[in-house]
Each structure stands twice: as C-alpha cells, then as structure tokens.
C-alpha positions in Angstrom: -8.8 16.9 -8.2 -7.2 13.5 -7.5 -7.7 11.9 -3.9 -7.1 9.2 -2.1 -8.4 7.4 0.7 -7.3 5.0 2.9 -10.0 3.0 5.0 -10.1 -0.1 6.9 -7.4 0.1 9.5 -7.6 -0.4 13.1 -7.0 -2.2 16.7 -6.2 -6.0 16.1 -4.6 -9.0 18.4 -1.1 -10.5 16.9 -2.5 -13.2 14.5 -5.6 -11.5 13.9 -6.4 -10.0 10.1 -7.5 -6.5 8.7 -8.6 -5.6 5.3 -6.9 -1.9 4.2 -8.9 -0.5 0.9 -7.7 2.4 -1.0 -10.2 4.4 -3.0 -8.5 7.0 -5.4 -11.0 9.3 -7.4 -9.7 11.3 -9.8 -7.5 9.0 -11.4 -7.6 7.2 -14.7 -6.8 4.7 -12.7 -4.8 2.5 -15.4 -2.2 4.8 -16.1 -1.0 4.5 -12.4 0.8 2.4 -10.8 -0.2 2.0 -6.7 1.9 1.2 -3.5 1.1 0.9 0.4 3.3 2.1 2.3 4.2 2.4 6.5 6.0 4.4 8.9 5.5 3.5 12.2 6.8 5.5 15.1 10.4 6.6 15.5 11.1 5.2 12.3 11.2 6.1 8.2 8.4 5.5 5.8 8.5 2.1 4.2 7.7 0.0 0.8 5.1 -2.4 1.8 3.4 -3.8 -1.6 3.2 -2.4 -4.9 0.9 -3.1 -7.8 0.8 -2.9 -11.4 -2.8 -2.1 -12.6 -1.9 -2.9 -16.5 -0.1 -6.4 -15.9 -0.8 -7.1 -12.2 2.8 -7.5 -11.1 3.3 -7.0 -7.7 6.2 -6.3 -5.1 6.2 -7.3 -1.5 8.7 -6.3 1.3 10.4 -9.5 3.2 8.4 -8.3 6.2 5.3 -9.4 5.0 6.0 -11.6 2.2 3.4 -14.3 2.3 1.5 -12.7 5.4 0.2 -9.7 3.0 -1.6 -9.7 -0.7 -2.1 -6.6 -2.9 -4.9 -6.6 -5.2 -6.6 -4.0 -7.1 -10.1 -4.2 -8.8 -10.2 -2.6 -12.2 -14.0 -2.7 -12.6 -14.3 -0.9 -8.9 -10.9 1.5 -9.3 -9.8 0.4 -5.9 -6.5 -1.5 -4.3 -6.9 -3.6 -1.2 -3.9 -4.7 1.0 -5.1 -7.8 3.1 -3.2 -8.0 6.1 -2.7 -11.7 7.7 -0.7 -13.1 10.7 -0.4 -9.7 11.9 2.4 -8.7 14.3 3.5 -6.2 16.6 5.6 -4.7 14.5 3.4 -4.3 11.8 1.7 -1.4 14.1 2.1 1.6 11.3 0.0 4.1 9.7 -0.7 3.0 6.3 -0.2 4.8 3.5 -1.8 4.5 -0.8 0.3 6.2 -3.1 -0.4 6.5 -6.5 2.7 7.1 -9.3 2.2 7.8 -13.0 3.3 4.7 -15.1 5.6 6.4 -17.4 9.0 6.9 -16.0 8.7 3.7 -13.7 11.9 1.6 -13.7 10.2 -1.8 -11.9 7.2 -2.0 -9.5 10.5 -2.8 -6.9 12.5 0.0 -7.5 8.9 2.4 -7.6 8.4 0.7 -3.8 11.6 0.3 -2.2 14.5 1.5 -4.5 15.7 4.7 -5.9 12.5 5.5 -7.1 10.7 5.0 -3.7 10.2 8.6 -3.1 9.1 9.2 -6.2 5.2 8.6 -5.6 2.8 11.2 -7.2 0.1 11.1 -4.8 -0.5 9.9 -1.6 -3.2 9.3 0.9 -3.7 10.6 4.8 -3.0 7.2 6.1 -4.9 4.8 8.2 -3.7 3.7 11.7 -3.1 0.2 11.8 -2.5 -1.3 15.5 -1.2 -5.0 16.4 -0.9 -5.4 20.3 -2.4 -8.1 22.7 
C-alpha cells in the first residue's frame, strides 16, 4: 500500500532553516513525479516545489524561489525540501504528494497549473511554524 510521510517540520525564528523529508514506501519511486505543497490557515493549498525523479527538473513558486531547494535521492527513495531564510508567512502545514508520470503536462503545470489538483497521493502534512 503506498504511503507517505512527511517529517522534519517544526517551530523556527524568521531567518532560521528546517530540513522537510518525505519518505514514500510503496512506490516505484521513478515512475512518479513529487511535489510539496502548503496551506496555511484561512487560505487554499499551494504549489511549493516540484521534482522530476527521471530528469531532475524542478519547479519553484516565486515565494520561495532561491530561499527553498527540492531534491530527491534515488539510491534512498526520498525527496527533501530545505527550507532557508524562512519567514512568517511561510508558517503552513507541509504537504508530499506523489503523481504518476504519465499524463504529466510540465513539472509547473503538475505544481501550480491546471494539473495542480491532479496529485495521486499525498501525505498527512508536517507543521511548519516561522514566528519570533
């Protein structure tokens, strides 16, 4: 039965850095392609960064472009979203997600277009909290 499971969130200072892991089991992995996404109170879920296990290709939302990387380790099945300059409004509960391959337009469109909702599987979220 495929799962996921988000880890690594938690209380952090604006500035400060935190480290989210998603481990999926499951899943052959490579013939996904994964996304973290946010909502964060009062407001809709959001694209945050999307990967492409086969090439690598990634998407990033403005909102964190250059403040956030996406990785994902192929020999460990797991994708990591390291969180940098963290702000307020970064405060969220995270979310992996997990969409087949085939059918996928761009890694954009899978994480904030027309395909955004689209997302096979998805995990029970981490809390992630920025405040001084």
């Amino acid at each position: 039965q495929e799962q996921l499971v988000e880890s690594g969130g938690g209380s952090v200072q604006p500035g400060g850095s935190l480290r989210l892991s998603c481990t999926p089991s499951g899943f052959a992995f490579q013939l996904y392609a994964w996304g973290w996404f946010r909502q964060a109170p009062g407001k809709e879920r959001e694209g945050v960064s999307c990967i492409s296990v086969s090439d690598g290709s990634t998407y990033y939302a403005d909102s964190v472009k250059g403040r956030f990387t996406i990785s994902r380790d192929t020999a460990k099945n797991t994708v990591d979203l390291q969180m940098n300059s963290l702000k307020p409004e970064d405060t969220a509960v995270y979310y992996c997600a997990a969409r087949f391959v085939l059918g996928i337009n761009t890694i954009q469109d899978m994480c904030v277009g027309a395909q955004r909702n689209g997302m096979d599987y998805w995990g029970k979220g981490t809390l992630v909290t920025v405040s001084s």
